[in-house]
C-alpha positions as CSV (number, residue, x, y, z in Angstrom):
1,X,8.3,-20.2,6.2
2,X,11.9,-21.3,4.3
3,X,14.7,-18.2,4.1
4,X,15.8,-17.2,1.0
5,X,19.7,-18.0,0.6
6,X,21.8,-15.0,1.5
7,X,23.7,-14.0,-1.7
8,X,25.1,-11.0,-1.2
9,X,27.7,-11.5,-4.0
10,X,24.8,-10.9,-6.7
11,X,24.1,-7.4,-5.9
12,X,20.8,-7.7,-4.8
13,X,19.4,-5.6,-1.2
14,X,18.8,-7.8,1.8
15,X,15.4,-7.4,3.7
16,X,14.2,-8.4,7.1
17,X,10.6,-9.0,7.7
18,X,8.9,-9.2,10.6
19,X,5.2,-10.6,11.2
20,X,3.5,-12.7,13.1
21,X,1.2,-13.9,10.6
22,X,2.9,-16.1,7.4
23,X,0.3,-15.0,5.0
24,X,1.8,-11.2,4.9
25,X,5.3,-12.8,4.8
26,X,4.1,-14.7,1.8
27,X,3.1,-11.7,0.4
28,X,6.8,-9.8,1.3
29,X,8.3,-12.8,-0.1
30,X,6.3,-13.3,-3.6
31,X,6.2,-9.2,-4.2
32,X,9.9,-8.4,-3.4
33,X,11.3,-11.8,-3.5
34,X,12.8,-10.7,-6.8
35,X,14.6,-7.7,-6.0
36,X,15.4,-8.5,-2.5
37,X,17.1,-11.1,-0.3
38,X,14.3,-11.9,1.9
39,X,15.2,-12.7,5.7
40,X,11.5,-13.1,7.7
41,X,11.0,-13.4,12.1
42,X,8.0,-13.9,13.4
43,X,8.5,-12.4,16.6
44,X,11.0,-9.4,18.3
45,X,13.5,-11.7,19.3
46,X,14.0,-13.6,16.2
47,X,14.5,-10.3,14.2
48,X,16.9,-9.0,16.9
49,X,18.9,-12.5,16.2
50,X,19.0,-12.1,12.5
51,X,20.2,-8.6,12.6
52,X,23.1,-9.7,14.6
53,X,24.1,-12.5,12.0
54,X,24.6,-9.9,8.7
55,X,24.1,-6.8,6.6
56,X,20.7,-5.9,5.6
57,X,19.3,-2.6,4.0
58,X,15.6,-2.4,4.9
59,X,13.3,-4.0,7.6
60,X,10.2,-4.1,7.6
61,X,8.6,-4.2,11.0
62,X,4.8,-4.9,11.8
63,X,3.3,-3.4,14.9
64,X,1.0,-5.6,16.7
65,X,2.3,-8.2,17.8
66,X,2.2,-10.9,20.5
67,X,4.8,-9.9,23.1
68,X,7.3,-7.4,22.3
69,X,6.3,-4.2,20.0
70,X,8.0,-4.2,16.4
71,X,7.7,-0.2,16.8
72,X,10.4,-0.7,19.8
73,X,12.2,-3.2,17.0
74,X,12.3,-0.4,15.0
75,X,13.5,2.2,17.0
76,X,16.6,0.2,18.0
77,X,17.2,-0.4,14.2
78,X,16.9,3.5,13.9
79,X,19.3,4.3,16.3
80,X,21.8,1.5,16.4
81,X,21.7,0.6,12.4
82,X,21.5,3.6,11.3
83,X,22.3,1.9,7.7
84,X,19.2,0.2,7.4
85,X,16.6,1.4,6.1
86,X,13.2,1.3,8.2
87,X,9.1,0.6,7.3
88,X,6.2,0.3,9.7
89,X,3.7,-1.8,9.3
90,X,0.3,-2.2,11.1
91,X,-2.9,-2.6,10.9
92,X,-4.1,0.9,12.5
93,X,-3.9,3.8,11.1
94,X,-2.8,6.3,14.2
95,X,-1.4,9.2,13.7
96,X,0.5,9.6,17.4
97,X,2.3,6.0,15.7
98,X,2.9,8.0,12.2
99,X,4.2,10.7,14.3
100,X,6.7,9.0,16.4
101,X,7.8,7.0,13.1
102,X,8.9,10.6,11.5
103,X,10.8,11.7,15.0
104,X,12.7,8.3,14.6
105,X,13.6,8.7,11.3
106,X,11.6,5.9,9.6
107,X,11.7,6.0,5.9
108,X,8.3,4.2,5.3
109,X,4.7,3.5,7.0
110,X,2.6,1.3,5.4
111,X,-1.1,-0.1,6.7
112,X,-2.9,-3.6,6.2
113,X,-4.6,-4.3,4.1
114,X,-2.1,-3.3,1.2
115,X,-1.7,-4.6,-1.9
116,X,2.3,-5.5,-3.8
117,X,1.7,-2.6,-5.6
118,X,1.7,-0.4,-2.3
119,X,4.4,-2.9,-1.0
120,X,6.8,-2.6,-3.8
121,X,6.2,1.3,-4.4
122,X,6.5,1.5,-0.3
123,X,10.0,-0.6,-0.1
124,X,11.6,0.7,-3.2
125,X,10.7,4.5,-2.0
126,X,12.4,3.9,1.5
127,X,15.5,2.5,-0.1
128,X,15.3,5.7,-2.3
129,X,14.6,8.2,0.6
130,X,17.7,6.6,2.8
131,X,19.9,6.7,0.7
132,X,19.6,10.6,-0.5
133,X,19.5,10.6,3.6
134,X,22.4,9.3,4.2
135,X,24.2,11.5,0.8
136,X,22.9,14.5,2.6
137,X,24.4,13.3,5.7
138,X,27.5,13.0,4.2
139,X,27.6,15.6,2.4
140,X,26.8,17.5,5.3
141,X,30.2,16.0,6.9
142,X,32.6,16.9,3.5
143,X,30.6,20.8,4.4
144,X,31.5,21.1,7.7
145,X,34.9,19.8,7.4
146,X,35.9,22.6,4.1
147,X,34.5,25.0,6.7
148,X,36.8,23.5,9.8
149,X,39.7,23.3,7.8
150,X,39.6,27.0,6.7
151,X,38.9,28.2,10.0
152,X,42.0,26.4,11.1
153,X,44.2,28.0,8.8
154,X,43.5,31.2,10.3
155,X,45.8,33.2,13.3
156,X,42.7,34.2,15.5
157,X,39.8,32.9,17.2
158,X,36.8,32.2,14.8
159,X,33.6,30.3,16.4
160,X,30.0,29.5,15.7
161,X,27.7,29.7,19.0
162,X,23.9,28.3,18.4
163,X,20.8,30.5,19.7
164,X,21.3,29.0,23.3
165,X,24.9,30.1,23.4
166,X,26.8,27.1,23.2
167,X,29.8,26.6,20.9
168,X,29.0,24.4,17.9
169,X,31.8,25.0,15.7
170,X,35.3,26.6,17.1
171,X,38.9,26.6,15.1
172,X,42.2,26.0,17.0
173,X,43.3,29.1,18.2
174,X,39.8,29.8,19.7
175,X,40.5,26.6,21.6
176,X,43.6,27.6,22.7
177,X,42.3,31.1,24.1
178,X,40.0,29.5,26.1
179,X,42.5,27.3,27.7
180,X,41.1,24.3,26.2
181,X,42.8,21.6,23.6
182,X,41.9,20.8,20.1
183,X,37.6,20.7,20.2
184,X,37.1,21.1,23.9
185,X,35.3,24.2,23.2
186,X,32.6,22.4,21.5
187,X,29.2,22.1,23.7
188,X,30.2,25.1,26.6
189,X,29.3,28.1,27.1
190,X,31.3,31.5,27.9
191,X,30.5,31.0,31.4
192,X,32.5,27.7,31.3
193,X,35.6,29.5,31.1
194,X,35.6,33.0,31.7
195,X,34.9,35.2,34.7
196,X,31.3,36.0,35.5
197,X,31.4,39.8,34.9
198,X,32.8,39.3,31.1
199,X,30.7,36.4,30.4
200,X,28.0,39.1,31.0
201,X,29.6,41.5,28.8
202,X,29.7,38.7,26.2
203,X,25.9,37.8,26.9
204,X,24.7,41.2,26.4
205,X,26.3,41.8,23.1
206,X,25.0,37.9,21.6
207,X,21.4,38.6,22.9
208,X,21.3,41.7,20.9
209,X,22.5,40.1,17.5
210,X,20.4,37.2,18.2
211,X,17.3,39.9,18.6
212,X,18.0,42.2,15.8
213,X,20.3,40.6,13.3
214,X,22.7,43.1,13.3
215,X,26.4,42.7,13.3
216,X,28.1,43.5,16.4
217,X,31.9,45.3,16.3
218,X,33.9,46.3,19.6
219,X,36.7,45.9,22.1
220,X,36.0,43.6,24.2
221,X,38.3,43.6,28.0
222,X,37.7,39.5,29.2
223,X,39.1,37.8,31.7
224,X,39.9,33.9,31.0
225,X,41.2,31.4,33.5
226,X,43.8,34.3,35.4
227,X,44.4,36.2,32.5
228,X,43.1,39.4,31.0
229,X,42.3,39.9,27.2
230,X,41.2,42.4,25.2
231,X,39.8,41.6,21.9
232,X,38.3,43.6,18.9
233,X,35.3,41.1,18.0
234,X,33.4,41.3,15.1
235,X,30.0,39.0,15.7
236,X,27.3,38.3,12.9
237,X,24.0,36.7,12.8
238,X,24.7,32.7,11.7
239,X,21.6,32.1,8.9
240,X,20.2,28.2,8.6
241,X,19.5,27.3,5.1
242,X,16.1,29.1,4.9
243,X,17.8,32.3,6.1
244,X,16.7,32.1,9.6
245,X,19.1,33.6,12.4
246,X,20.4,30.5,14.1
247,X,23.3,31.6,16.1
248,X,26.4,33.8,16.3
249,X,29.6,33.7,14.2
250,X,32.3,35.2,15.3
251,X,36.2,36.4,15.3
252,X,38.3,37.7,17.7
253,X,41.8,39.6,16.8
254,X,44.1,42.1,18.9
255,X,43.3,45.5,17.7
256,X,46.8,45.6,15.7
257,X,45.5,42.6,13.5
258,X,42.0,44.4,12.5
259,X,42.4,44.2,9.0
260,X,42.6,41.3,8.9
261,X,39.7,40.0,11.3
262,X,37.6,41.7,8.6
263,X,39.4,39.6,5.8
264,X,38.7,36.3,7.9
265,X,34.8,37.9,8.4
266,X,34.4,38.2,4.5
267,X,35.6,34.6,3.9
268,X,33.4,32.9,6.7
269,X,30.5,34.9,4.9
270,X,31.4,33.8,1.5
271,X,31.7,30.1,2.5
272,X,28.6,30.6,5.1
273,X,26.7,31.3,1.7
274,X,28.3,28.8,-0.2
275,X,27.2,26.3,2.5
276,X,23.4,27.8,2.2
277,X,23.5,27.6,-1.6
278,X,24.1,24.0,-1.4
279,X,21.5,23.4,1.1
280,X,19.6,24.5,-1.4
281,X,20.6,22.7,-4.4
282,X,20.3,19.3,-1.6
283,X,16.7,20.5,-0.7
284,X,16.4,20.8,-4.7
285,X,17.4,17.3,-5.5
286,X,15.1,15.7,-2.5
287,X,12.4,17.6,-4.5
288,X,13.1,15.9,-7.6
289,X,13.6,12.6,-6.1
290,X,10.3,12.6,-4.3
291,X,9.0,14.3,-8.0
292,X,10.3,10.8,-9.9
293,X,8.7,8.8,-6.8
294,X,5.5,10.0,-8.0
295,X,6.3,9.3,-11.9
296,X,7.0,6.0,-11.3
297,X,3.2,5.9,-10.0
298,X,1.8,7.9,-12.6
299,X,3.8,9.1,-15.5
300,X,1.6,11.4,-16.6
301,X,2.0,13.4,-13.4
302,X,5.4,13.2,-13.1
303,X,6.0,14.9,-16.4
304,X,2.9,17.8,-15.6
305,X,5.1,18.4,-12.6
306,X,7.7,20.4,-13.7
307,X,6.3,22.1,-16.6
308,X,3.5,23.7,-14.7
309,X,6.2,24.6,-11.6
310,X,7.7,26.9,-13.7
311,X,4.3,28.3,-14.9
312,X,3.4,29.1,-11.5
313,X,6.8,30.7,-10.4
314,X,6.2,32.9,-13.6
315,X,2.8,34.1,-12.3
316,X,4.0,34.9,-8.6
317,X,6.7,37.0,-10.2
318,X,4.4,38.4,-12.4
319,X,1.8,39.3,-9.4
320,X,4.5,41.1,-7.6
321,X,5.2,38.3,-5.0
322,X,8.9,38.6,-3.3
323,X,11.9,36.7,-4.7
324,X,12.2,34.5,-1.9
325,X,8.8,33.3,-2.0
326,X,9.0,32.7,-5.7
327,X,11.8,30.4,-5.3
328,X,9.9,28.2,-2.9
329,X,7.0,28.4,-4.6
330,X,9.3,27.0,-7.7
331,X,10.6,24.4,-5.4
332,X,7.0,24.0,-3.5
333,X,4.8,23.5,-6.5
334,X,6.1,20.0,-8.0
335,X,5.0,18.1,-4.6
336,X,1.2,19.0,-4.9
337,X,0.4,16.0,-6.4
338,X,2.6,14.0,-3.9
339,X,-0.4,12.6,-2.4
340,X,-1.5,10.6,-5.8
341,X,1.1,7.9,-4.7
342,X,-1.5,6.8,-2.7
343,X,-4.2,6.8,-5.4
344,X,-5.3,3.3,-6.4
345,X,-3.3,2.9,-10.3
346,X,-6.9,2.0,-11.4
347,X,-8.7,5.2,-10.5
348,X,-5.5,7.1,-12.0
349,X,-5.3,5.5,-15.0
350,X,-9.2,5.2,-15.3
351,X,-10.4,6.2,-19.6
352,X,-13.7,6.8,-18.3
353,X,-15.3,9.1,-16.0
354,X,-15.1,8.2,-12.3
355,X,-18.1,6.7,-10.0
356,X,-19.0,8.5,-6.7
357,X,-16.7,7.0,-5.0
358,X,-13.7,6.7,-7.2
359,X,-13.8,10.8,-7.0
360,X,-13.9,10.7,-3.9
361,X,-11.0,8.2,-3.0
362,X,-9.2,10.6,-5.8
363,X,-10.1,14.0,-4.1
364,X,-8.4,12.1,-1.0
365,X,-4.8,13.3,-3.0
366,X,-5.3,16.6,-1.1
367,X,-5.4,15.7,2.4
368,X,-2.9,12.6,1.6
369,X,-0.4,15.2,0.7
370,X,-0.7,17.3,3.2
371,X,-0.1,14.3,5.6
372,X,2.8,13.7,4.2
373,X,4.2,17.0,4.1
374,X,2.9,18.4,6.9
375,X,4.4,19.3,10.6
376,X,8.2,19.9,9.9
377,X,9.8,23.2,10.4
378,X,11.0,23.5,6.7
379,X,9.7,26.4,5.3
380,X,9.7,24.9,1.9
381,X,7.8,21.6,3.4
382,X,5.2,23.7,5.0
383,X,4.5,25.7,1.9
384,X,4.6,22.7,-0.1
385,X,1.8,20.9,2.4
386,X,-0.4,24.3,2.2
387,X,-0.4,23.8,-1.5
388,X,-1.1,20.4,-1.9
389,X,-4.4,20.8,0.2
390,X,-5.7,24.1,-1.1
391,X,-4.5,23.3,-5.3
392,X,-8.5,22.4,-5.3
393,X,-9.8,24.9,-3.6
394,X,-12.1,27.8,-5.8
395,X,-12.8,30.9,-5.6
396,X,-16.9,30.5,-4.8
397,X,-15.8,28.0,-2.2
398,X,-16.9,25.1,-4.6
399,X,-13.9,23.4,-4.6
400,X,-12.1,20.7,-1.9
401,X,-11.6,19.2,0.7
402,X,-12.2,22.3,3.1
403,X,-14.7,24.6,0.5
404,X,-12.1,27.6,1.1
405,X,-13.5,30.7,-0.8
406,X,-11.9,34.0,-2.4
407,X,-8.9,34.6,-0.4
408,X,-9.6,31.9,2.3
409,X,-7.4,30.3,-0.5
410,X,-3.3,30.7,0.6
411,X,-2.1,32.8,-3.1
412,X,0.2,30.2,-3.9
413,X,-2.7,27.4,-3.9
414,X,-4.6,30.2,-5.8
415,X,-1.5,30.1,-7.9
416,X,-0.8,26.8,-8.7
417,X,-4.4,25.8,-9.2
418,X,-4.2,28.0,-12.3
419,X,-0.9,26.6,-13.5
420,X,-2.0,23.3,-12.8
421,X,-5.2,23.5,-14.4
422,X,-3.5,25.6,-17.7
423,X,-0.7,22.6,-18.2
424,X,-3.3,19.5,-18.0
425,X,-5.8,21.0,-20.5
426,X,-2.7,21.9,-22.8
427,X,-1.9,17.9,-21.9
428,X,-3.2,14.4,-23.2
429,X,-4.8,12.5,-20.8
430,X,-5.7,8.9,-20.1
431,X,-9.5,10.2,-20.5
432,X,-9.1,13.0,-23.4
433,X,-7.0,14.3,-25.7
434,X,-4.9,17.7,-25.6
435,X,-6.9,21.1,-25.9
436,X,-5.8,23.5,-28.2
437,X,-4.4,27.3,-26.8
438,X,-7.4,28.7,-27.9
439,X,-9.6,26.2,-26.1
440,X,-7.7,26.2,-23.1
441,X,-7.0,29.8,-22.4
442,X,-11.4,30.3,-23.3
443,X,-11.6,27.1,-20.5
444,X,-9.8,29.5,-18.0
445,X,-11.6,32.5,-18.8
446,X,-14.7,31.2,-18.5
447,X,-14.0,29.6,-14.8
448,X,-12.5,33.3,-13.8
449,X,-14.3,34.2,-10.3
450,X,-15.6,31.2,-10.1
451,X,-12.9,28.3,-10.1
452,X,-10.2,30.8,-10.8
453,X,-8.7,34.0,-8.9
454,X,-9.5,36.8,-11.4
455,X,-6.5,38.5,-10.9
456,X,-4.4,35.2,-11.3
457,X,-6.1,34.7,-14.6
458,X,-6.0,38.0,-16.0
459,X,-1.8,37.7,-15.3
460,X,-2.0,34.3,-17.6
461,X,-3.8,36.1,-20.3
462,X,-1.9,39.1,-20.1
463,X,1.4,36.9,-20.6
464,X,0.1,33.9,-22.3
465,X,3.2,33.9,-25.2
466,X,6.0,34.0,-22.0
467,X,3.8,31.0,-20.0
468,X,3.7,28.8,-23.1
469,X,7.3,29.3,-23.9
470,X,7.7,27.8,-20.3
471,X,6.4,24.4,-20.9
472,X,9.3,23.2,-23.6
């Protein structure tokens, strides 16, 4: 089929599409045509060719295909472009495909038959997606280079190990302890560079921090290259961004200079935290993104969202549930709908009540969500998939898609089933108006012990006034 004109000077995105058949590059072209320069191959090769000839922000790569795999196509773009952003396409849904998509960092997955609607809400969210990726990654940088530049600045050895002992971050004068110029440290291990009985000195003390999370002072009597040194170290468990030990941070002085190691220790905490806390507001703002993906798909939603997050934070705290837990939950709760994007506009927006079969393509939210949050190691993530399969669970086992009963039902999806449930009937709908307070709060109380966990509901109607001053 005829190439759109490149025009990169009007500001528009360029695209590269590849499929065999011209019918679904019709399709690309008439749905996205408008926002996007369109570039289409209709094989490996071709694609490979185009890529070499310009810029291009997304391609979208179909499966099966005669010859060469555009999952292999895509996996090159992944890791050679990593500027371009990158959907599957294909006309199977398997999840060992879906998986190996994730590993390579594609930013979309889309199956035949689909409609522009599913095209345009596909592209649009992978172009989103990349781009906070590639913020994160560079923000990540800016982090790491604060953090470097400190570490620089001071007169003794301060270094990072991660859980397997090897150096990950090390400032100049650690460098130049271990004999090594500027960043040679990074990626060895003590045994690189000292003798074997202090690198077993060394080992013994970093197993035991790694094991209890304690912090670790002594004098320390090493041998490096010829020479012998004798250090008072102060070692600390390095935390990841959901507080899980990670590694070892460390600094070394001469035990004249002590003070002042324990100065240097209070400043790597305070900017270890500082680098945690911004995690955190980064994980926060990948929330809300992925929060306005879904209000652009239903509005109605995207708004219930947020108000009935804070609703179910309130009742967590208010059932006693730890702070940390109560954050995530905060952070957690707002993607339990995540799974409507897949919902057919149609069924969401239906004024009637549904057939059979609508309901059941609706109910399908659950499981849809948990798909797509599902199988990373992010606390929050794995929270956030738990709820968005059990939200519809009740408590006499009633509910869906697994019929979980009582406290079968993970508390927070007890939690935010109530919270959810509260907001919408305080909410107009496509299908009814707003209930009143009174109306609502009777609705709940009614459904207590049999949709609802009693306990959960008797917290809401104990502190009714504080939840409705929650929604705005």
């Amino acid at each position: 089929m005829e190439t759109r004109v490149a025009a990169t000077e009007n500001g528009r995105r360029r695209l590269l599409a590849t499929d065999d058949r011209q019918e679904v590059l019709r399709l690309i072209d008439r749905t996205l045509g408008d926002r996007f320069e369109c570039e289409f191959a209709g094989d490996v090769a071709e694609a490979r060719e185009k890529l070499g000839s310009g810029r291009f922000d997304l391609a979208m790569c179909d499966i099966q295909m005669p010859g060469e795999s555009g999952l292999v196509l895509a996996e090159e773009i992944a890791q050679n472009r990593p500027e371009i952003a990158v959907v599957l396409v294909t006309g199977v849904d398997d999840p060992e495909v879906a998986k190996r998509a994730i590993e390579f960092g594609a930013s979309g997955y889309l199956i035949k038959p689909f409609w522009p609607g599913q095209l345009l809400i596909t592209a649009m969210n992978a172009i989103r997606r990349h781009e906070l990726e590639l913020a994160q990654a560079a923000h990540s940088r800016t982090l790491e280079e604060r953090i470097q530049t400190l570490m620089d600045a001071a007169p003794v050895p301060i270094y990072i190990k991660d859980r397997r002992r090897r150096y990950t971050i090390a400032n100049r004068v650690a460098n130049e302890v271990a004999g090594l110029g500027p960043n040679e440290l990074i990626g060895m291990t003590d045994s690189d560079f000292m003798s074997p009985e202090s690198e077993q000195v060394v080992a013994e003390s970093d197993r035991t921090i790694l094991k209890s999370g304690e912090t670790y002072e002594a004098e320390e009597t090493v041998t490096v290259g010829e020479e012998e040194k004798t250090f008072l170290t102060v070692k600390f468990p390095y935390l990841d961004d959901t507080g899980q030990i990670a590694g070892i941070s460390g600094i070394s002085t001469d035990i004249t200079a002590k003070r002042q190691a324990e100065e240097l220790q209070e400043q790597l905490a305070a900017t270890q935290q500082k680098a945690i806390e911004e995690l955190r507001a980064s994980r926060q703002e990948t929330v809300e993104r992925l929060t306005l993906a879904i209000e652009m798909h239903d509005a109605d939603t995207g708004r219930h969202v947020s108000r009935m997050a804070s609703t179910a934070a309130f009742l967590a705290s208010q059932l006693g549930l730890d702070h940390e837990t109560v954050l995530l939950l905060r952070t957690a709760a707002p993607m339990h709908d995540v799974g409507k994007v897949a919902t057919p506009d149609e069924i969401l927006r239906k004024e009637g009540p549904l057939t059979p079969q609508e309901r059941e393509e609706m109910q399908r939210h659950t499981t849809v969500g948990h798909e797509i949050l599902s199988g990373s190691d992010s606390v929050l993530l794995q929270m956030a998939a738990e709820v968005a399969l059990t939200h519809h669970e009740r408590w006499d086992g009633s509910g869906y898609p697994l019929g979980l009963k009582s406290t079968e039902i993970p508390i927070e999806g007890r939690i935010v089933a109530v919270a959810d449930a509260f907001d919408a009937m305080l909410s107009d709908r496509c299908y009814r108006p707003a209930l009143s307070v009174a109306e609502a709060t009777e609705t709940i109380a009614a459904e207590s012990g049999t949709h609802f966990d009693p306990a959960i509901v008797d917290v809401l109607l104990k502190y009714q006034e504080e939840a409705l001053s929650l929604r705005g």
